[in-house]
PyMOL Python script that loads the backbone (N, CA, C, O; Angstrom):
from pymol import cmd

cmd.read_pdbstr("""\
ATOM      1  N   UNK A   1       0.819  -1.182   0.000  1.00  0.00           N
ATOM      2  CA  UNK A   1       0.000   0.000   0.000  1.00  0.00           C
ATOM      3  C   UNK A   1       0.875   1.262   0.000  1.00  0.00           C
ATOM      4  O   UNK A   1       0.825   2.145  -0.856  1.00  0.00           O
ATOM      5  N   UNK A   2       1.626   1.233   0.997  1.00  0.00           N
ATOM      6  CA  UNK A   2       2.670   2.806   0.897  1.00  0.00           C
ATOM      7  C   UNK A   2       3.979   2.578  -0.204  1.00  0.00           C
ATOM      8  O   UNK A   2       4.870   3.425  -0.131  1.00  0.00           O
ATOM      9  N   UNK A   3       4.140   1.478  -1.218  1.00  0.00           N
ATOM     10  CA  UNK A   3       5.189   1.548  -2.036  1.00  0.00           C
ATOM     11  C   UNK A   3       4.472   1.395  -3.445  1.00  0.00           C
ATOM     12  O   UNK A   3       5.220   1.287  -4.417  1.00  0.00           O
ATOM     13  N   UNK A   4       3.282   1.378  -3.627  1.00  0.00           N
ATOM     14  CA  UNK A   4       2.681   1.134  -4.682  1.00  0.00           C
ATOM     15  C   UNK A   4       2.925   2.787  -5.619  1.00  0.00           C
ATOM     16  O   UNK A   4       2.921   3.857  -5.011  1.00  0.00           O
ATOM     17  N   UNK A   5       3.084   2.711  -6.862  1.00  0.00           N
ATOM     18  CA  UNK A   5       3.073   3.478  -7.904  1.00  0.00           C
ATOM     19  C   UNK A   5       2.490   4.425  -8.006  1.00  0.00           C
ATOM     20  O   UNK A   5       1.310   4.080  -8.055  1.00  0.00           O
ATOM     21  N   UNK A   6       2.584   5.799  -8.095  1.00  0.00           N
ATOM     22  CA  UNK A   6       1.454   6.727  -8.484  1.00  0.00           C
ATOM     23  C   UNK A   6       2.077   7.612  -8.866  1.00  0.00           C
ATOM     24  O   UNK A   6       3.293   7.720  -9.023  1.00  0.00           O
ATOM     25  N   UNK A   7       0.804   8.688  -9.137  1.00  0.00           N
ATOM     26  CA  UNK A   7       1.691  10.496  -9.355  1.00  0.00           C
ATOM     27  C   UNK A   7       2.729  11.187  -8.367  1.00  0.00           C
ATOM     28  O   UNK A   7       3.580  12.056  -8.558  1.00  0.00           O
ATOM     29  N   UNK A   8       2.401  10.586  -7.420  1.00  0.00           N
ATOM     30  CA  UNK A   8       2.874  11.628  -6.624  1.00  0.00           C
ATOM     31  C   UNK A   8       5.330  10.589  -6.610  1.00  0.00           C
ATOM     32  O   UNK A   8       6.404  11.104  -6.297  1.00  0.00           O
ATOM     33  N   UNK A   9       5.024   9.345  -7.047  1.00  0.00           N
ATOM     34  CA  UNK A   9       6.322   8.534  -6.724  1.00  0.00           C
ATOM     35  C   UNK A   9       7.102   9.400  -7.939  1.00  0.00           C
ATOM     36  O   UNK A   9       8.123  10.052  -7.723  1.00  0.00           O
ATOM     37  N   UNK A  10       6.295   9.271  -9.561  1.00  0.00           N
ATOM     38  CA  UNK A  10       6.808   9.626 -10.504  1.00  0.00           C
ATOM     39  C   UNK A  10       7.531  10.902 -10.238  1.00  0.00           C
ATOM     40  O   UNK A  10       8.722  11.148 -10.430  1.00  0.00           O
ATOM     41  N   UNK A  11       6.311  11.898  -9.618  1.00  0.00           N
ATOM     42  CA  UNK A  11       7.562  13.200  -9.026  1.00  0.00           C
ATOM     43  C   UNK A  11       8.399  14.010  -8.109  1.00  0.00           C
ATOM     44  O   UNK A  11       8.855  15.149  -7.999  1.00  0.00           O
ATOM     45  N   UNK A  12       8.364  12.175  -7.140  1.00  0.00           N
ATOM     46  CA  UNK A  12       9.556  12.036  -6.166  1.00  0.00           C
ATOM     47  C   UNK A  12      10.611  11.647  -6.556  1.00  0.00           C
ATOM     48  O   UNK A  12      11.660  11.879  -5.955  1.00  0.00           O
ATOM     49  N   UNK A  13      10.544  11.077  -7.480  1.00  0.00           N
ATOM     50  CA  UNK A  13      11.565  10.199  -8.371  1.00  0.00           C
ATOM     51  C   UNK A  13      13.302  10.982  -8.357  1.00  0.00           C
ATOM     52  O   UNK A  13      14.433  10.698  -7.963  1.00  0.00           O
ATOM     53  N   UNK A  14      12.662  11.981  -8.987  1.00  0.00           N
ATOM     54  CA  UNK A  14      13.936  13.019  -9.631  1.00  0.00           C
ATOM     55  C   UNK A  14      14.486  14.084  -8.676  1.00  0.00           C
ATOM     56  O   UNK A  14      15.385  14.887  -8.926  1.00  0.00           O
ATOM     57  N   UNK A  15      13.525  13.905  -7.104  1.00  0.00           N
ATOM     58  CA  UNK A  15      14.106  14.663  -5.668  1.00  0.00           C
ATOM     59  C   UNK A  15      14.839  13.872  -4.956  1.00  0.00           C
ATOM     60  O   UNK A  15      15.722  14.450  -4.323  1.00  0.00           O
ATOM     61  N   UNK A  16      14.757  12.330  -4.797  1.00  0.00           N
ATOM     62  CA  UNK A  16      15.002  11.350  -4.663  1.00  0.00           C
ATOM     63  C   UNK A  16      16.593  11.358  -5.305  1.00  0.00           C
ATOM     64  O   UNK A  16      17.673  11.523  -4.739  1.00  0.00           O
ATOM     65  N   UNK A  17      16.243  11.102  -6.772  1.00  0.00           N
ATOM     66  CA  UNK A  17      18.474  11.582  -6.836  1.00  0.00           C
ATOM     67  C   UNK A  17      18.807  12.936  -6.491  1.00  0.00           C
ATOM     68  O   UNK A  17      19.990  13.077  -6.181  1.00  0.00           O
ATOM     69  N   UNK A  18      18.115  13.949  -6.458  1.00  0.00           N
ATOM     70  CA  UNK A  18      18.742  15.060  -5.755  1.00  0.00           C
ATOM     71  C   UNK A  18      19.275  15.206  -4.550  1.00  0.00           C
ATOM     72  O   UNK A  18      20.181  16.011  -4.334  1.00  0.00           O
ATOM     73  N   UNK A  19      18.627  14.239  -3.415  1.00  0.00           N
ATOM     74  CA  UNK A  19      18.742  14.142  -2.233  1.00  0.00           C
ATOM     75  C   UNK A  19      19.900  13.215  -1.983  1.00  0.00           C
ATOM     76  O   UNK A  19      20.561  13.226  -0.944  1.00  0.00           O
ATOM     77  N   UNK A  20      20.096  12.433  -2.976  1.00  0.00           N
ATOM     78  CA  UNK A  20      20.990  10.747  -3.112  1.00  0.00           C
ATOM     79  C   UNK A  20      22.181  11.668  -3.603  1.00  0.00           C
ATOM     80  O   UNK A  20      23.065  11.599  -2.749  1.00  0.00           O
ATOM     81  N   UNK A  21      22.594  12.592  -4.754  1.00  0.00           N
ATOM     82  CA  UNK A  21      23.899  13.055  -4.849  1.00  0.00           C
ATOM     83  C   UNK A  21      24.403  13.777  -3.580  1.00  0.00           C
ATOM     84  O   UNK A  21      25.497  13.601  -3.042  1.00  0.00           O
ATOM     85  N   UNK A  22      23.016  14.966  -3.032  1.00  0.00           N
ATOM     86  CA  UNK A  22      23.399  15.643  -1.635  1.00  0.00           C
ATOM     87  C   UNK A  22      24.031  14.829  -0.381  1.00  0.00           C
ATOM     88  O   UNK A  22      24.771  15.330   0.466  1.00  0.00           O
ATOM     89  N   UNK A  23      23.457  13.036  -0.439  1.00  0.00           N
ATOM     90  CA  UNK A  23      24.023  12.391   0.662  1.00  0.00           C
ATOM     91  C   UNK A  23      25.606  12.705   0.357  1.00  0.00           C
ATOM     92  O   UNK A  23      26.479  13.333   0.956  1.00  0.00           O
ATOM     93  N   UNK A  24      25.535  11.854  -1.045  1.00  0.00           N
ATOM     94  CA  UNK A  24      26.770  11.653  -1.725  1.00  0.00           C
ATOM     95  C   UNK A  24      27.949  12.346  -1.225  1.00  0.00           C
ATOM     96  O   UNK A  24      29.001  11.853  -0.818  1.00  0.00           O
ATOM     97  N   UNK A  25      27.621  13.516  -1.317  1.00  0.00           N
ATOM     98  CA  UNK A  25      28.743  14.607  -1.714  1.00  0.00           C
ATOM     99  C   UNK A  25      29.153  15.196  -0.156  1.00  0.00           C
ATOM    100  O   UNK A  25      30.286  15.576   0.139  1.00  0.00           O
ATOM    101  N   UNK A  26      28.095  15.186   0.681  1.00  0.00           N
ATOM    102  CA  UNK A  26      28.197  15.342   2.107  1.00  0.00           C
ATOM    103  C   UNK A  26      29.145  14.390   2.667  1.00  0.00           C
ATOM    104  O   UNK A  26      29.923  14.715   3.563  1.00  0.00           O
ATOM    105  N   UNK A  27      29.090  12.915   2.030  1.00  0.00           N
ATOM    106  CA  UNK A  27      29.559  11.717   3.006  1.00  0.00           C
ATOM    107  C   UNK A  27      31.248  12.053   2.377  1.00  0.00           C
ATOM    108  O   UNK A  27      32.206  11.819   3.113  1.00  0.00           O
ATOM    109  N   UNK A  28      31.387  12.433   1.418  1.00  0.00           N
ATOM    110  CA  UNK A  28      32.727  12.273   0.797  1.00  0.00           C
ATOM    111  C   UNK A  28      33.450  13.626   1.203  1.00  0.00           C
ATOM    112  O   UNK A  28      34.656  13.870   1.222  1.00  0.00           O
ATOM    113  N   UNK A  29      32.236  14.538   1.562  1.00  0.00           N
ATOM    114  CA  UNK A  29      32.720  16.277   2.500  1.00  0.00           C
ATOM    115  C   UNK A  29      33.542  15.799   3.629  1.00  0.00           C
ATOM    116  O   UNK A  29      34.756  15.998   3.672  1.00  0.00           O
ATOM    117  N   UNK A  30      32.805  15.092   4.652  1.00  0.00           N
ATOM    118  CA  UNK A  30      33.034  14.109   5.762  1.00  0.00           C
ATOM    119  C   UNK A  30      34.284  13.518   5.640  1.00  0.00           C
ATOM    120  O   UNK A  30      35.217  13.863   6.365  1.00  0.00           O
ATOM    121  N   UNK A  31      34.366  12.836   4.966  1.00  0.00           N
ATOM    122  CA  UNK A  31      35.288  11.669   4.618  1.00  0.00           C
ATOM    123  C   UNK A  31      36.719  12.320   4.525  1.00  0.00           C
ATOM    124  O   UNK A  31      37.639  11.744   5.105  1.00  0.00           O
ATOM    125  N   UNK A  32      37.041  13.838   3.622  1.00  0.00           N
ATOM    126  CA  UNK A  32      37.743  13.642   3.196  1.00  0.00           C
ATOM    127  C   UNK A  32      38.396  15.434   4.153  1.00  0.00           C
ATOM    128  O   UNK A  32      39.354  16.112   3.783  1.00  0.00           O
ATOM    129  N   UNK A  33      37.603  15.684   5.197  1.00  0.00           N
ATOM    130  CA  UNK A  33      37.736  16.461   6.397  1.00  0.00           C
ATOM    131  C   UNK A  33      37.143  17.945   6.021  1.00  0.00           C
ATOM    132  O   UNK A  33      37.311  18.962   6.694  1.00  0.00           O
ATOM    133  N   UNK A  34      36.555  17.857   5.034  1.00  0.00           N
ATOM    134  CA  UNK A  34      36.510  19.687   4.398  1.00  0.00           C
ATOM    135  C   UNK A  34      34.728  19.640   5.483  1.00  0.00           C
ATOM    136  O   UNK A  34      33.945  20.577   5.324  1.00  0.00           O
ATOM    137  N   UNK A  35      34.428  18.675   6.301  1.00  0.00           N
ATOM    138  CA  UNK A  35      33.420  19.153   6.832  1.00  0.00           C
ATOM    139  C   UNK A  35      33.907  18.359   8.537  1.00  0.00           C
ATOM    140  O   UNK A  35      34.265  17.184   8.607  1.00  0.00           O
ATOM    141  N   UNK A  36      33.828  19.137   9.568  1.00  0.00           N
ATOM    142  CA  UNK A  36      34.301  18.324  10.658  1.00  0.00           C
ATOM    143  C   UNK A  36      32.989  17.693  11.406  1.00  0.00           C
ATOM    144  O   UNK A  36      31.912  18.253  11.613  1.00  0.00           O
ATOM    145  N   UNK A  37      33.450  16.175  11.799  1.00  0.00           N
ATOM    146  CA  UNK A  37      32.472  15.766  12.482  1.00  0.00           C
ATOM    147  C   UNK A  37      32.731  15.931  14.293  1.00  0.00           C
ATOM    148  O   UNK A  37      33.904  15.932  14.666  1.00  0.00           O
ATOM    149  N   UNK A  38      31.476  16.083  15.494  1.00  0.00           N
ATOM    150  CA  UNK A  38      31.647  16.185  16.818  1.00  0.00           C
ATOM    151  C   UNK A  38      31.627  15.052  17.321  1.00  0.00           C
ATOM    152  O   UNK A  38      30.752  14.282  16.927  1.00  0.00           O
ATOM    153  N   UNK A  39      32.719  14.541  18.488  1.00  0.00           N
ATOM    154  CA  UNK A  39      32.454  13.842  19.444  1.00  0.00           C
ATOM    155  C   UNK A  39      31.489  14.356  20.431  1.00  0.00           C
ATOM    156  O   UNK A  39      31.473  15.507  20.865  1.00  0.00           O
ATOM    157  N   UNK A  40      30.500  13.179  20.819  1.00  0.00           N
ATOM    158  CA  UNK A  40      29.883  13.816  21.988  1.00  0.00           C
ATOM    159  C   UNK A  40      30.335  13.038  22.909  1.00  0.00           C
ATOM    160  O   UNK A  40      30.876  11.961  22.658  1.00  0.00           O
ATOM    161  N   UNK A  41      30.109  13.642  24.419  1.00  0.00           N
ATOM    162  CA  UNK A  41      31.181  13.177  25.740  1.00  0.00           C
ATOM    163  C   UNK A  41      30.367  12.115  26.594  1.00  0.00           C
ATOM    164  O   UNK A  41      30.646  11.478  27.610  1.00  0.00           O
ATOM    165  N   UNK A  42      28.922  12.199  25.534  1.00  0.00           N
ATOM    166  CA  UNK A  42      28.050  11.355  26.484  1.00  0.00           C
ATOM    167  C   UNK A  42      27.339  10.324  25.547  1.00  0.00           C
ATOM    168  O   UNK A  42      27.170  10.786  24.419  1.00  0.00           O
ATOM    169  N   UNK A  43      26.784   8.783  25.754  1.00  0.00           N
ATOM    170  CA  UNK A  43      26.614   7.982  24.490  1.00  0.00           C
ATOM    171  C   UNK A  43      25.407   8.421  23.899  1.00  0.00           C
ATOM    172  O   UNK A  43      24.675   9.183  24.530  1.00  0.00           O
ATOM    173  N   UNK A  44      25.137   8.065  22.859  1.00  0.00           N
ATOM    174  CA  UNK A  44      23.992   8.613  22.066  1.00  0.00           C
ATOM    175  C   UNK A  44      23.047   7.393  21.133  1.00  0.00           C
ATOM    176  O   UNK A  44      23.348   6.593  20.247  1.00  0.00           O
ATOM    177  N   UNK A  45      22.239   7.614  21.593  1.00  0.00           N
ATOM    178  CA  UNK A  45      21.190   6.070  20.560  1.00  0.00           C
ATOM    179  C   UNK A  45      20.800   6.664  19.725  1.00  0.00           C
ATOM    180  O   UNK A  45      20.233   7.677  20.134  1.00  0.00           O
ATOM    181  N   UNK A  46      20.805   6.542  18.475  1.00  0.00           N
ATOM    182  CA  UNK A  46      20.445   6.708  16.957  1.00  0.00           C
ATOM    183  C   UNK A  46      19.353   5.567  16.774  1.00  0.00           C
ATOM    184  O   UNK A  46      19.731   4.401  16.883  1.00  0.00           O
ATOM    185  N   UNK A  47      17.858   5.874  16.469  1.00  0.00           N
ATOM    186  CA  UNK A  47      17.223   4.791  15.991  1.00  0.00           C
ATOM    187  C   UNK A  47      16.770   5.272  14.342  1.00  0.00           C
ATOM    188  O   UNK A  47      16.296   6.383  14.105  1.00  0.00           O
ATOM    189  N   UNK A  48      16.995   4.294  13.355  1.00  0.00           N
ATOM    190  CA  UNK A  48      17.399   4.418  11.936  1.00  0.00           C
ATOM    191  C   UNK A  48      16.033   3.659  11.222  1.00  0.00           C
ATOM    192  O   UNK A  48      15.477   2.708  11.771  1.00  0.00           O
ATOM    193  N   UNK A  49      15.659   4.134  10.135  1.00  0.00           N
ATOM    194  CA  UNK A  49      14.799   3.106   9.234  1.00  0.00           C
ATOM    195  C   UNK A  49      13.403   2.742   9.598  1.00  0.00           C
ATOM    196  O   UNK A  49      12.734   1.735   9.362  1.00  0.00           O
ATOM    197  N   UNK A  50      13.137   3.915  10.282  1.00  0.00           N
ATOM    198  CA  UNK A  50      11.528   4.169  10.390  1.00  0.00           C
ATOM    199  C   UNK A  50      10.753   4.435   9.244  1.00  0.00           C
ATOM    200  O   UNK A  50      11.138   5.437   8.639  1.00  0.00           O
ATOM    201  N   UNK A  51       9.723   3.821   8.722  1.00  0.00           N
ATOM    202  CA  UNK A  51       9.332   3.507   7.292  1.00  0.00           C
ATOM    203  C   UNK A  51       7.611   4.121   7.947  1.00  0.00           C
ATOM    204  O   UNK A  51       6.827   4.703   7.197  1.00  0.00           O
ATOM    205  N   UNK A  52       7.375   3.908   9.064  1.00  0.00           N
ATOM    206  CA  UNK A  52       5.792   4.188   9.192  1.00  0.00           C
ATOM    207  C   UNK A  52       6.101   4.510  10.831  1.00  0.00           C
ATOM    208  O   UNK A  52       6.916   3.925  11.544  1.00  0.00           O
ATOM    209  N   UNK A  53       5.355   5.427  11.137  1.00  0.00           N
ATOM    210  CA  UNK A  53       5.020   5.330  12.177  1.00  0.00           C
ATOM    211  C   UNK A  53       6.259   5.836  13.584  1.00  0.00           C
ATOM    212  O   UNK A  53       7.233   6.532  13.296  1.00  0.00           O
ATOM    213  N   UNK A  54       6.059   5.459  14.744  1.00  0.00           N
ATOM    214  CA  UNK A  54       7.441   5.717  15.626  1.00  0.00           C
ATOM    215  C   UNK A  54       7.150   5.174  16.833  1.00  0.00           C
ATOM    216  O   UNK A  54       7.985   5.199  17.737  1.00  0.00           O
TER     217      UNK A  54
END
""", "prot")
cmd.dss("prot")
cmd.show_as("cartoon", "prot")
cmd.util.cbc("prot")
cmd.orient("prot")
């Protein structure tokens, strides 16, 4: 039901690689120090790959 085809996927489609080069180019910003990443002093839980709901 939420991956099925429509108007609205066709013109996510082409924001979708816009957003996919922006990872891109961020992770390799990162990577290659022209962007600095923070330690934090205290641990931190990241929960990832929420598709519906929370």
């Amino acid at each position: 039901m939420y991956y099925s085809k429509s108007s609205a996927s066709l013109f996510l489609l082409p924001l979708s690689a816009i957003f996919f080069l922006i990872s891109l180019i961020r992770k390799y910003l990162y990577r290659f120090n022209f962007l600095k990443s923070f330690k934090f002093k205290v641990p931190v839980v990241i929960v990832g790959n929420i598709t519906l709901g929370g």
